[in-house]
N, C-alpha and C positions, 0 to 999 in steps of 0.2 A: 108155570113150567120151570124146572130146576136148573142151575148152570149147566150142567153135566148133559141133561137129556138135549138141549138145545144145541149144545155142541155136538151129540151125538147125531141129530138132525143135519146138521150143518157138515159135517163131514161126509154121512150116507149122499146130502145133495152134490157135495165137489166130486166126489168119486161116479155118480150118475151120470152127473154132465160131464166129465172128461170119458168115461166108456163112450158114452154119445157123442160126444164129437171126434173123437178118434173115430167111430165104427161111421160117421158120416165121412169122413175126410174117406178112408176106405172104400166106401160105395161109389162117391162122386170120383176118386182120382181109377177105382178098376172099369168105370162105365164112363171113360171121360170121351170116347167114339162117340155116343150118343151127341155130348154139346155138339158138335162140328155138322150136325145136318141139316138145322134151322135156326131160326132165332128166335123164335120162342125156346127152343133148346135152350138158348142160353143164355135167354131171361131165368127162366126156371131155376136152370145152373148155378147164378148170382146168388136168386133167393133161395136155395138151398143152402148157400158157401155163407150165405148171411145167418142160418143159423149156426154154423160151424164156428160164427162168433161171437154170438147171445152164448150157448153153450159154455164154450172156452173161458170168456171173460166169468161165466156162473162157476166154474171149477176156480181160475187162479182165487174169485173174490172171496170162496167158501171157505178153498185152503186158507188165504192170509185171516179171514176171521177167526178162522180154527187156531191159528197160530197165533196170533198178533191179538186173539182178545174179540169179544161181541161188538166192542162198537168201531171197528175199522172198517171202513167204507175205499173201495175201488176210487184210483183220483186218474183223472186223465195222463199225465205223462207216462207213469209206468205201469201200468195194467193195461188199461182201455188201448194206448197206441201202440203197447207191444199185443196185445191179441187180434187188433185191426191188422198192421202188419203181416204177421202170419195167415191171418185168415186171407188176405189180401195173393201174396204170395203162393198159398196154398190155392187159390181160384189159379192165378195166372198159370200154375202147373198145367191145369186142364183147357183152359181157352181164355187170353186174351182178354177179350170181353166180358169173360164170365167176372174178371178180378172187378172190372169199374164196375157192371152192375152190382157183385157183390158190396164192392165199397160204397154203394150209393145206398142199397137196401138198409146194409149194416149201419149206418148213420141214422137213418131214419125207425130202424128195429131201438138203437141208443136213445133216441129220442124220448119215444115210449117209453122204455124202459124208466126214463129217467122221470117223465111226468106222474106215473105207476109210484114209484119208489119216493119221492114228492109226496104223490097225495098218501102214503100211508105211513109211510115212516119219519116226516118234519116233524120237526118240535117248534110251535109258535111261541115265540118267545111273548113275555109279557108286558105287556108298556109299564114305564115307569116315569111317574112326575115328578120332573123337577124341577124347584124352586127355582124360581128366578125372580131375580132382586128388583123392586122397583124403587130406581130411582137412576142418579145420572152418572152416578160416583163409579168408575171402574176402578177394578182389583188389579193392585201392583205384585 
């Protein structure tokens, strides 16, 4: 696959996943009457706002790889806890509770993601031997 097509990929997917989570944030914050009638309501709620942060965090990491190069990788401080945050904030818009189950879901949606992204994208490094000296004599 050539640089160019890959980047083309990579760009089709940030712009997918920010349509999608904008048109989710839309649905959940014009139907946010529904959370307020049970609690499975707003469990649901949560895990819906939880993918409103798989999504988001899939757009900012798509754009910075578009920009910044193939091999940049999303780091916790500024990616992951500003689209937590938001997503976060964005539940609390609708209900309360939807925010902690969302932030519970969304950690555990991270997790995954992260074990996922682990098993296919690491590079195992390769062992290498090195000599070591036999005898008593230490090196000044």
């Amino acid at each position: 696959m050539s640089a160019s097509l890959s980047s083309k990929n990579t760009l089709v997917s940030s712009i997918i996943s920010g349509i999608l989570s904008l048109l989710i944030f839309a649905i959940l914050r014009f139907c946010s009457d529904w959370f307020n009638g049970s609690q499975i309501n707003v469990l649901v709620g949560g895990y819906l706002f939880s993918w409103l942060f798989i999504l988001s965090l899939t757009c900012v990491s798509n754009a910075e790889m578009v920009i910044f190069g193939r091999d940049f990788q999303a780091k916790l401080v500024p990616e992951i806890v500003f689209c937590l945050t938001l997503t976060v904030a964005a539940a609390g818009l609708v209900h309360r509770v939807c925010a902690t189950t969302s932030f519970v879901f969304s950690l555990l949606g991270l997790y995954f993601i992260n074990r996922i992204s682990t098993k296919y994208y690491s590079n195992a490094a390769a062992a290498v031997d090195v000599p070591v000296k036999k005898g008593g004599k230490k090196f000044k």
